[in-house]
Structure formats: structure tokens, C-alpha cells
N, C-alpha and C positions, 0 to 999 in steps of 0.2 A: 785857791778858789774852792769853795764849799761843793761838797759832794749831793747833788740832788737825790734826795730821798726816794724811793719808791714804794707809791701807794699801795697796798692792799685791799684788793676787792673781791671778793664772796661772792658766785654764783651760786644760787641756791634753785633746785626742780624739785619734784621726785624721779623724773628723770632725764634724758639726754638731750632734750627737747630745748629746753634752756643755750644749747651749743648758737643755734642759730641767733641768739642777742648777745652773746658772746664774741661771735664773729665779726659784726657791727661796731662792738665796742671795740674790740683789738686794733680796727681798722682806724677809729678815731684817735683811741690811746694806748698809742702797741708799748709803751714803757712802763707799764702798772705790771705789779706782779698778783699775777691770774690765781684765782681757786676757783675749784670746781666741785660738787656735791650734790649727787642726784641720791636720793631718799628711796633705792631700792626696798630697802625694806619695807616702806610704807606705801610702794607703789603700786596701781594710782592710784590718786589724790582723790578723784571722781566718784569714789566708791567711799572716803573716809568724811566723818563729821566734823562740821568745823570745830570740836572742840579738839578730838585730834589731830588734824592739821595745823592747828595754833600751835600745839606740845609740840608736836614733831620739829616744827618750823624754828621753834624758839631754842630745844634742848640742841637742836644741830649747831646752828648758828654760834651759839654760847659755845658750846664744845670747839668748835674751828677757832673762835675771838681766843682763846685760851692758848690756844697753839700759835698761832698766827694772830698780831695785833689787828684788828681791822682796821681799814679806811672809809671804806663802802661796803653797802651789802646791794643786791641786784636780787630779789625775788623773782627769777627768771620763769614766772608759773602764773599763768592767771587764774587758775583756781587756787590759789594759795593768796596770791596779792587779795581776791573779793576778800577776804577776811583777817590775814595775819599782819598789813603794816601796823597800823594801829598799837597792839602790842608790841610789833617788835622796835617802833618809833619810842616808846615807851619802856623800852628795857635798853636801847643803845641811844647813845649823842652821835653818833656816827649817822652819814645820811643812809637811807633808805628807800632805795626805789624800786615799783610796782612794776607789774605790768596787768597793762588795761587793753580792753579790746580797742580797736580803733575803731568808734563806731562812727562819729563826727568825722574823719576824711572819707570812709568810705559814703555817707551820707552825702557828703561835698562831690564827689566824684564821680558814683553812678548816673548815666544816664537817664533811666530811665524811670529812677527811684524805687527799684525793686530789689534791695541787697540782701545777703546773706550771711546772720553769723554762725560762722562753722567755729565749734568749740568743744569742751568737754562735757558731758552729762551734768558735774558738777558748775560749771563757770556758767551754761546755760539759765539754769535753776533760782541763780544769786538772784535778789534783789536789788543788790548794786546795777547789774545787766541791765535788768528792765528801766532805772532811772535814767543809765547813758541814753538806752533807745529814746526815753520821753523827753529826754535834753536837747537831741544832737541830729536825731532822727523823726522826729514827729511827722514830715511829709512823707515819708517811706516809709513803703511795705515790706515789713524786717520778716526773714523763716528765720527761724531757729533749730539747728541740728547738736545734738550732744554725739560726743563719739569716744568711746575707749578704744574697741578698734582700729580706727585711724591712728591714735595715741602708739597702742603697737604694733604697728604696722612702720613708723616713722623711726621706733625704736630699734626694729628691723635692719631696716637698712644704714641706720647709726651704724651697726655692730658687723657689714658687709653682705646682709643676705640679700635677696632680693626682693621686690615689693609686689607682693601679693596684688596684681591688678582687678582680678577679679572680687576680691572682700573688699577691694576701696572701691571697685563700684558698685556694688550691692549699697554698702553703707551713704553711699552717696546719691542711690535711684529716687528719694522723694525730691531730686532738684532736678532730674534729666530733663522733665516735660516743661520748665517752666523756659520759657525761649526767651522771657526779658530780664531775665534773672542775669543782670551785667555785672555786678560786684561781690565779692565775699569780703567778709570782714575775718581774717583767718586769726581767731582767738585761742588758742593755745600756741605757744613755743615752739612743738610739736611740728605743726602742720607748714610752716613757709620751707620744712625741712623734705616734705613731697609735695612743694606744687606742685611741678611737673605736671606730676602722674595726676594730679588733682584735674588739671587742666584739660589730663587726655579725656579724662568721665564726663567731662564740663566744660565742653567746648565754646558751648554761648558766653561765656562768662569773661570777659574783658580785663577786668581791674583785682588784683589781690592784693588787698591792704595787710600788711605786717609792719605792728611798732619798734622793730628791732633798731631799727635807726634813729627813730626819734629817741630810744631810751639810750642807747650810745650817746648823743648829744646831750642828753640831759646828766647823765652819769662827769661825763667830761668838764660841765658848766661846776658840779657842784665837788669835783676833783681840784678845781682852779684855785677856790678859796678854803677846801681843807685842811683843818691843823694835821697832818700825817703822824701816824703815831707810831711808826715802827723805826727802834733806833739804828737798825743794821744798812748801812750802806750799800752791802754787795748784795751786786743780782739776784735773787730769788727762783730758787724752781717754780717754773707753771706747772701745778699737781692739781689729778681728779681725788674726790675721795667717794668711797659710796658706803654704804651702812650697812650694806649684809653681803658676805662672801659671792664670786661671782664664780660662776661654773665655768669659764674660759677667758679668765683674766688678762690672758695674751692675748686673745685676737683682740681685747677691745682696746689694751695698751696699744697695738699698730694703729686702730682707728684712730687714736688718740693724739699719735703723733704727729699723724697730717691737723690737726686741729694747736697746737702747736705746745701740747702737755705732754711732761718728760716723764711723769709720775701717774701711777695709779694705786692707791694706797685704801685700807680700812678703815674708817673712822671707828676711833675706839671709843664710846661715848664714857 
């Protein structure tokens, strides 16, 4: 009997923020052999131009398919997705999935049509954004918060420390007073990583939509009909890589293992 292949798939952030659509997908497809690569170097995204974030996005990616055949890529970064599939659809035949804010469930969802998208400086700003709201949300009263902050703050406690509750409420006081404010649409990676604590600042607020599961199923759907391109039969290490030296390599390798990565490695571009 024929040995089933196992897929290769490419998580791609700038950084750890991606974990949480990761965890989605493991859940749906625990037999793909996982990569992981968060773009410390370039981090964040929020602060860079999209013409850098496209280089970044593309010399990573090509660097990992070199090493590693691919099967899938997961642009686990929604300030990276408003502008890089397009090129990177165009430089790979391999699929290539986004992530998008979920503006259309949370729109379906709220109450009382007064939602919030909480995102990065950069994913705020997209003009992609604004066409979802005009799509999906035209009856609702959308705020818009950017946040690098909240970004790391998340990255924080990625790596074991603990969560600054006070800088996540500060960052978060232009929604305290709004008492119909029932849904967030939490548009970075980043952020379903501290609802919680998101929760504790924002207690009015009922519903937090994260696409981490829908991109898991969708990932799964187009894993089904994949030509798989790697010839190696045996298991595969699940390995992180990041792109510039890490100041305490070991504590994040322990994080890493509950996450369920054996490796935490350099990427040597």
C-alpha cells in the first residue's frame, strides 16, 4: 500500500501572531508537516511600505520553497495579505491563502450594528478595508482602531511574560464609553491571541470574530485536490524559522513546544 505523502505548508507573519491560524489548522489537518516564519526582522509590518512588505513577503517565502518543497502558503498576517497574494499567486502554482478581516460575520452578528474593527495601523489604512466595510457592512456603524501596541503586547505573552493590562487599556479607551459597541471584528492574528484581556477592558462587547477557522477549512478544502510536491515519505519536523537572531532563543523554543514545533531555526536568506 502506497505511503501518503505529507503536505507542506508555510506559515508566513512578521510575527507570532500567525500561531493562533495555525492552531485552527492543526486542529483540522494535524498530518501536514507545519513551517513557521515570523519576519522579525522586518517587524511590524504596520510601520513598513507596501513595496517592502511585498520583497519581504516574496524573498521569505522563495527562500523556505527552496528548502522545503511547498504545498501551501498561509499568509497568516492581514497587513501583509491587503497587498502581497496577488504577487505571491503570481510567483507560486501552489495555493495561497490570505487572511481577511471578517467584516461580513461580524456585520451578520452584531446586534445592534455598531461593530468594531480592531487591527493594525497598517490593515486599518488599506483600501481593501474600506471596500469590505462597503460590501458587507453598509448598515453598520464600523470605529476603526490601529494598534502596534496591542501587536506587542500579544507578542509578549507569546514568549511567557505577562500582559501589560494597563497599555491594553489605555490603547483600547476610545471604545470604553460606547455601551452598544457588541462586536469586534479582531483583524490581525495577533489579537484572538489576548481576547481575554481584550474582554476584561470591554466588557460590553458580546461577540469577537476571528477568521482562524474559517482559513483552517479553507486551507484543508484546497489540501484535498493538491498535486503534493514533496518526494520524502518520512514525518517531517514541525520547525519555527525567524530572520534575525533572537536574544533568548530558548525561552521561545519552550513556548514553542507547547505549540507543537520541535525546531527553531535562522533563516539564512
Amino acid at each position: 500500500m502506497a505511503i501518503k505523502k505529507q503536505p507542506t505548508v508555510l506559515f508566513f507573519d512578521s510575527g507570532m501572531g500567525g500561531l493562533s491560524v495555525y492552531k485552527e489548522a492543526k486542529k483540522l489537518s494535524p498530518d501536514c508537516h507545519y513551517l513557521y516564519c515570523f519576519d522579525n526582522a522586518g517587524f511590524p509590518y504596520s510601520e513598513k511600505s507596501e513595496e517592502e512588505i511585498i520583497a519581504r513577503t516574496l524573498n521569505v517565502c522563495q527562500s523556505i520553497n527552496e528548502k522545503f518543497p511547498l504545498d501551501a502558503i498561509v499568509i497568516a498576517c492581514n497587513t501583509a495579505s491587503t497587498v502581497v497574494l496577488p504577487p505571491l499567486r503570481e510567483r507560486f502554482s501552489i495555493p495561497v491563502v490570505g487572511t481577511v478581516p471578517a467584516i461580513k460575520p461580524a456585520a451578520q452578528r452584531s446586534q445592534t450594528k455598531h461593530i468594531g474593527l480592531l487591527a493594525t495601523k497598517g490593515t486599518v489604512k488599506r483600501e481593501y478595508v474600506n471596500d469590505l466595510i462597503e460590501r458587507f457592512a453598509p448598515h453598520c456603524k464600523v470605529e476603526k482602531l490601529g494598534s502596534t501596541i496591542l501587536v506587542e503586547i500579544a507578542e509578549q505573552k507569546i514568549q511567557g511574560q505577562s500582559v501589560d493590562l494597563i497599555a491594553l487599556s489605555n490603547e483600547l479607551k476610545p471604545w470604553k464609553n460606547m455601551a452598544d459597541l457588541d462586536t469586534i471584528c479582531l483583524g490581525c492574528t495577533h489579537f484572538p491571541l489576548i481576547k481575554d484581556e481584550i474582554q476584561i477592558c470591554l466588557p460590553q462587547v458580546r461577540n469577537f470574530m476571528d477568521p482562524g477557522y474559517a482559513i483552517a477549512k479553507r486551507l484543508k478544502h484546497l489540501l484535498e485536490d493538491a498535486e503534493i510536491n514533496s518526494e520524502k515519505r518520512l514525518p517531517q519536523v514541525n520547525q519555527v524559522f525567524s530572520t534575525k537572531e533572537l536574544e533568548n532563543p530558548e525561552k521561545l523554543k519552550s513556548a514553542l513546544l507547547l505549540w507543537g514545533f520541535k525546531e527553531l531555526n535562522l533563516l539564512n536568506e
